[in-house]
Backbone as JSON Lines, residues from 0, in Angstrom:
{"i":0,"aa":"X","n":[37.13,88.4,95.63],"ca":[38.14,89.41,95.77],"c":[37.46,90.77,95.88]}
{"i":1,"aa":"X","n":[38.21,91.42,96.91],"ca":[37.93,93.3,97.08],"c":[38.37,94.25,97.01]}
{"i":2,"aa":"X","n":[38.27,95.17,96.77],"ca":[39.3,96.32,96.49],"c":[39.16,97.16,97.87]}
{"i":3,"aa":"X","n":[39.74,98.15,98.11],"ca":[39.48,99.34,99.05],"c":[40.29,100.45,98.14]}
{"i":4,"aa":"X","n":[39.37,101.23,97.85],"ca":[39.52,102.82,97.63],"c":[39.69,104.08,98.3]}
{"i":5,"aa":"X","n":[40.89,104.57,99.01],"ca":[40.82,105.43,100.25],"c":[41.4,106.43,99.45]}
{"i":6,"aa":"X","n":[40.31,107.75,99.53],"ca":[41.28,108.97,99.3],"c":[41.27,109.89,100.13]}
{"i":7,"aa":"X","n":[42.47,110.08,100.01],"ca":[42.96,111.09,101.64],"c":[43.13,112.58,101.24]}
{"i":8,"aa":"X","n":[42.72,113.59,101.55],"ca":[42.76,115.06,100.96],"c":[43.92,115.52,102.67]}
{"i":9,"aa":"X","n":[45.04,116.05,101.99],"ca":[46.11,115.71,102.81],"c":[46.41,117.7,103.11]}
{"i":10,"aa":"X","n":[46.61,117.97,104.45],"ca":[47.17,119.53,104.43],"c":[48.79,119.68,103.85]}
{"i":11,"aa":"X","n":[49.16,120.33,103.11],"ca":[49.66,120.79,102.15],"c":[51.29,120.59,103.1]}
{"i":12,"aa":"X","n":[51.09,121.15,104.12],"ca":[52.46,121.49,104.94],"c":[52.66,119.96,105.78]}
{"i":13,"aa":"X","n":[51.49,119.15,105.64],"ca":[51.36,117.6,106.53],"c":[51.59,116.19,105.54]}
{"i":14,"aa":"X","n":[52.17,116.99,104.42],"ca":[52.3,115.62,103.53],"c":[53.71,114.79,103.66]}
{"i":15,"aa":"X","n":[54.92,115.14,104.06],"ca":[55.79,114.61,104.28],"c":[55.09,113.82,105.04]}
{"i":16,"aa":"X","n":[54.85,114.49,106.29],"ca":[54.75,113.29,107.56],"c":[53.75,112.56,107.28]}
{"i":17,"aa":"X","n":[52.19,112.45,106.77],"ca":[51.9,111.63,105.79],"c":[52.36,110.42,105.24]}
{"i":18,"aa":"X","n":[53.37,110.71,104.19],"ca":[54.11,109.76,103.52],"c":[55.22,109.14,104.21]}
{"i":19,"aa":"X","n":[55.57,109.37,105.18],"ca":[56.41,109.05,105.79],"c":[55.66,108.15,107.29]}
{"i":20,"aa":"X","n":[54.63,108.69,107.37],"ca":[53.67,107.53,108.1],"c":[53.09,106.25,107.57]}
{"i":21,"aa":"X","n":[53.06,106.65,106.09],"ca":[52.33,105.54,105.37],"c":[53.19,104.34,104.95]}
{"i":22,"aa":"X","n":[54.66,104.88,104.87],"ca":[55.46,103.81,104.46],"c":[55.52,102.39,105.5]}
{"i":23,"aa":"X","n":[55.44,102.36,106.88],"ca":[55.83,101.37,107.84],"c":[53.78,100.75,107.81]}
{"i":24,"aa":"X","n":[53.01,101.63,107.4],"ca":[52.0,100.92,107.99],"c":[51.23,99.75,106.15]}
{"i":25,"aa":"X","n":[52.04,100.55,104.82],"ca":[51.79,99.8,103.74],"c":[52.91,98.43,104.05]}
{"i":26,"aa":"X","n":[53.93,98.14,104.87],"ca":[55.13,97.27,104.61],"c":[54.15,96.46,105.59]}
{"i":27,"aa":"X","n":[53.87,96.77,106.65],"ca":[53.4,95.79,107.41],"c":[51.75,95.25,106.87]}
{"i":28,"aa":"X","n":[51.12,95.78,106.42],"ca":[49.64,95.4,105.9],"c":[49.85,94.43,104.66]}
{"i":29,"aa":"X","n":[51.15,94.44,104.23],"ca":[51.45,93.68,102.81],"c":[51.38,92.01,103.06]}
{"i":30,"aa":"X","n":[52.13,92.31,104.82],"ca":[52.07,90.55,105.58],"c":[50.81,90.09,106.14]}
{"i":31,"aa":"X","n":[49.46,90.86,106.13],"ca":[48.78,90.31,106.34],"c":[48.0,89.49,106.43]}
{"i":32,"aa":"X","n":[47.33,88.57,106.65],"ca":[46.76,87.07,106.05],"c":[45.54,88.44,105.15]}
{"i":33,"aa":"X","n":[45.36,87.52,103.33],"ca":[44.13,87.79,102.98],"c":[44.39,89.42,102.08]}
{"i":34,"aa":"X","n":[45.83,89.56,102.46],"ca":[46.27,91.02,101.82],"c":[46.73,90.7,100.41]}
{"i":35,"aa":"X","n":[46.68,90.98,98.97],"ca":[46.92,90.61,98.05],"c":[47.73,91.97,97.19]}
{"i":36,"aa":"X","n":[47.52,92.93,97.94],"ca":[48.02,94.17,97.43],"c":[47.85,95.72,98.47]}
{"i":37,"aa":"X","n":[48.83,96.24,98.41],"ca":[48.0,97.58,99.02],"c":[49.64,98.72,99.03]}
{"i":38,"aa":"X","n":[48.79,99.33,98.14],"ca":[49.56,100.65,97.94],"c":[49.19,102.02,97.66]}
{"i":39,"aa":"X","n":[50.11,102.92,98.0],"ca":[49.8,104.27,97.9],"c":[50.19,105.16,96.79]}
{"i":40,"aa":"X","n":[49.46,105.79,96.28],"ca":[49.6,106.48,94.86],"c":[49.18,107.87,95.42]}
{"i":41,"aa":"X","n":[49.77,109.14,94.47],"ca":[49.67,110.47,94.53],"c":[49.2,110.9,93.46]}
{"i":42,"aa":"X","n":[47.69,111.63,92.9],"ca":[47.22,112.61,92.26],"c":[48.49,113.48,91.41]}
{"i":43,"aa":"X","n":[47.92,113.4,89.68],"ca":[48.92,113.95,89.29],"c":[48.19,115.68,89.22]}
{"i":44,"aa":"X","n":[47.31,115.88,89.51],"ca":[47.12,117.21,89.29],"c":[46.64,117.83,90.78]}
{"i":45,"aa":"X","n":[46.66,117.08,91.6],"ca":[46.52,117.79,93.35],"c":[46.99,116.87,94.31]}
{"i":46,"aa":"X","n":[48.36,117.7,94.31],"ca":[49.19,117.2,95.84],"c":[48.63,116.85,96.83]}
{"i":47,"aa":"X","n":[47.44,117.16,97.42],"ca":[46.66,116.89,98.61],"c":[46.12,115.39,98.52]}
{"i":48,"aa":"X","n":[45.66,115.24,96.98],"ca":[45.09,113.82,97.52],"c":[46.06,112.63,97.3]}
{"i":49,"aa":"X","n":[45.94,112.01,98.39],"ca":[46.68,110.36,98.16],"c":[45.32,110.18,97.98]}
{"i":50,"aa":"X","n":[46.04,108.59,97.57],"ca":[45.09,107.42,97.42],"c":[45.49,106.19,97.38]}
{"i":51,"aa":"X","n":[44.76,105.51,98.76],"ca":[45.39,103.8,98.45],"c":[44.4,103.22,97.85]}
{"i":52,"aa":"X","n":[44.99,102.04,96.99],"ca":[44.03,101.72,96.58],"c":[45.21,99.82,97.14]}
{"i":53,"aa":"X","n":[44.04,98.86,97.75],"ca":[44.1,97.71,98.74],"c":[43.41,96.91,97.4]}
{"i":54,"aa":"X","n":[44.06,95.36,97.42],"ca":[43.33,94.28,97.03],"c":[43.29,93.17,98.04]}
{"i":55,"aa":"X","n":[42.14,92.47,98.83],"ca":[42.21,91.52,99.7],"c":[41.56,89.96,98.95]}
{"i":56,"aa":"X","n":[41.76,89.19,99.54],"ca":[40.85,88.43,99.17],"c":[39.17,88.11,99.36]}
{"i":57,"aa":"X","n":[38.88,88.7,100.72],"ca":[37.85,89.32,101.07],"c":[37.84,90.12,101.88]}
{"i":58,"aa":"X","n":[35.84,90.37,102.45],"ca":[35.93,91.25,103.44],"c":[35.95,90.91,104.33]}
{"i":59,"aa":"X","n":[36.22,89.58,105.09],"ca":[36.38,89.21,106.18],"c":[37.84,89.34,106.2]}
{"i":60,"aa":"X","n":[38.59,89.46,105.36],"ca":[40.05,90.01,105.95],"c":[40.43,91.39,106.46]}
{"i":61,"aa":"X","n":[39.57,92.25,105.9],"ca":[39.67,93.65,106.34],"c":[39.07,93.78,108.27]}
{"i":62,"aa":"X","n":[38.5,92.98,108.55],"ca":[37.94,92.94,109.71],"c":[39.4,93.09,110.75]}
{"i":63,"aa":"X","n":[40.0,92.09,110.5],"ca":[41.52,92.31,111.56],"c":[41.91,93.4,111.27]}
{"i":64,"aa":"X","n":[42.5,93.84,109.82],"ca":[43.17,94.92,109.61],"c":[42.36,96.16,110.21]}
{"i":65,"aa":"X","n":[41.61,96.12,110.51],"ca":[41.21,97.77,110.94],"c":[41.99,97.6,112.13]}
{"i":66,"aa":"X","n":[42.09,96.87,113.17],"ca":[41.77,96.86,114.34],"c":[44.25,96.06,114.63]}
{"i":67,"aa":"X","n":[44.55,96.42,113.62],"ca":[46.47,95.93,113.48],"c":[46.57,97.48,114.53]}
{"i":68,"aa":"X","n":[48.04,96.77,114.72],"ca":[48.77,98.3,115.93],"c":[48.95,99.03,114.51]}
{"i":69,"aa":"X","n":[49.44,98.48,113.31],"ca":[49.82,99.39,112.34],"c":[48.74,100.56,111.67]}
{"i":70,"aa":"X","n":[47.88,99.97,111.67],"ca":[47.13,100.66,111.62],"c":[46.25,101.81,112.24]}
{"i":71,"aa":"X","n":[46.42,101.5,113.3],"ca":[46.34,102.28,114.37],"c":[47.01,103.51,114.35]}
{"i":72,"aa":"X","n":[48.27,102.94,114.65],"ca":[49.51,104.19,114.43],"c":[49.06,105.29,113.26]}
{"i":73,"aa":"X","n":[49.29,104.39,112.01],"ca":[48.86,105.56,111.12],"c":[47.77,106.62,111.44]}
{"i":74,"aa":"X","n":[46.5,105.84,111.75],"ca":[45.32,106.81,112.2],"c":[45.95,107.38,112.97]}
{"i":75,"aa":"X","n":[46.67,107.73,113.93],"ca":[46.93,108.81,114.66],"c":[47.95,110.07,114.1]}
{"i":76,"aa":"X","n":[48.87,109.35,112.51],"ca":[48.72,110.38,112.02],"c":[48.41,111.1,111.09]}
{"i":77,"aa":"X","n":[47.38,110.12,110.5],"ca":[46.84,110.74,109.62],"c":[45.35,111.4,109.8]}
{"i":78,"aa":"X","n":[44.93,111.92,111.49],"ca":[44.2,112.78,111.73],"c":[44.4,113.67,111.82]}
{"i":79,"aa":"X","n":[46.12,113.66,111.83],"ca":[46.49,115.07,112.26],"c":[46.94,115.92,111.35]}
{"i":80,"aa":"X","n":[47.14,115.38,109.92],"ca":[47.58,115.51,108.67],"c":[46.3,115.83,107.57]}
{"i":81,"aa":"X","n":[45.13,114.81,108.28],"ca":[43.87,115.34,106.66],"c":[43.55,116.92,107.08]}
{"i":82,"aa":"X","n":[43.13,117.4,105.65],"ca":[42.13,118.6,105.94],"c":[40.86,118.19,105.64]}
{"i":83,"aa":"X","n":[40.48,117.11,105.63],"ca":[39.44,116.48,105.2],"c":[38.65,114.56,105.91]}
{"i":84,"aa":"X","n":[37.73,114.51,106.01],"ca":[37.27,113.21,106.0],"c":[37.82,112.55,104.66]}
{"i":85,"aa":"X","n":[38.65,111.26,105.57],"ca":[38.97,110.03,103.78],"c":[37.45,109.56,103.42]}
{"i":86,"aa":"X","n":[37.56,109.41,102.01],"ca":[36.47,108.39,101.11],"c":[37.15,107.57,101.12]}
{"i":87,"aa":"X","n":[36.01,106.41,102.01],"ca":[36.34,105.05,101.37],"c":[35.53,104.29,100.8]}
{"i":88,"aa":"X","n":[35.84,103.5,99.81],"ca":[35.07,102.93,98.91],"c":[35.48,101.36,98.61]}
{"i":89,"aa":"X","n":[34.58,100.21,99.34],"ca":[34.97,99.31,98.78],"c":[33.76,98.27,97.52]}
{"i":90,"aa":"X","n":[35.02,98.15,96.5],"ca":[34.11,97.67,95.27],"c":[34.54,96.15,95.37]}
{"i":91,"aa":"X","n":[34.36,95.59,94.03],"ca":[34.82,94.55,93.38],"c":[34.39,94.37,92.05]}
{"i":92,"aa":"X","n":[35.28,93.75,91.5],"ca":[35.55,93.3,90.08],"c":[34.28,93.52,88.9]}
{"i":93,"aa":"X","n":[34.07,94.16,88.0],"ca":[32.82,94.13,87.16],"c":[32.1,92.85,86.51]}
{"i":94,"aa":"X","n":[31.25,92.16,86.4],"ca":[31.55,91.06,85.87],"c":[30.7,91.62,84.41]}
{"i":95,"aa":"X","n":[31.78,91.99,83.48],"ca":[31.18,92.39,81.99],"c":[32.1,91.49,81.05]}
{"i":96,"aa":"X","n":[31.27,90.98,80.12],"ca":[32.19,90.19,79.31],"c":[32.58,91.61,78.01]}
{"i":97,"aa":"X","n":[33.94,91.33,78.11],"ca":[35.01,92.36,77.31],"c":[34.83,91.85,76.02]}
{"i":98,"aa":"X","n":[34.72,90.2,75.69],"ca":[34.67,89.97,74.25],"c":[34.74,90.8,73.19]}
């Protein structure tokens, strides 16, 4: 299992359309083969940054998803919306025993 960590530093006056881009492209990525989670969260102390944070089953599932129309779409508007390059970060699971 993988995570994806995307944080988006969003222009201030471009966040509606933002969030309103992100909703059709999180509904459709949810049906994806290999998608186990993926949602969008907002910074409680700076409006600018979203952040999705994705669970797949691997990284060979993320391979299609870059390349979905949904995804696509979004990138077109969420270039026009960052004031910034997204961080992305993909991890996985720690293996520390909590005992």
């Amino acid at each position: 299992m993988i995570y994806v960590v995307a944080t988006l530093t969003v222009k201030p006056e471009a966040r509606a359309e933002l969030i309103a881009g992100a909703k059709a492209c999180i509904a459709e990525t949810r049906k994806e083969p290999g998608n186990i989670a993926y949602d969008m969260h907002e910074s409680v102390s700076d409006p600018t940054k979203m952040v999705f944070v994705e669970q797949w089953e691997n990284t060979e599932a993320l391979v299609p998803h870059r390349g979905t129309d949904h995804m696509k779409a979004f990138g077109r508007i969420a270039v026009k919306c960052l004031s910034a390059p997204p961080k992305i970060e993909v991890i996985t699971p720690a293996s520390v025993d909590v005992r």
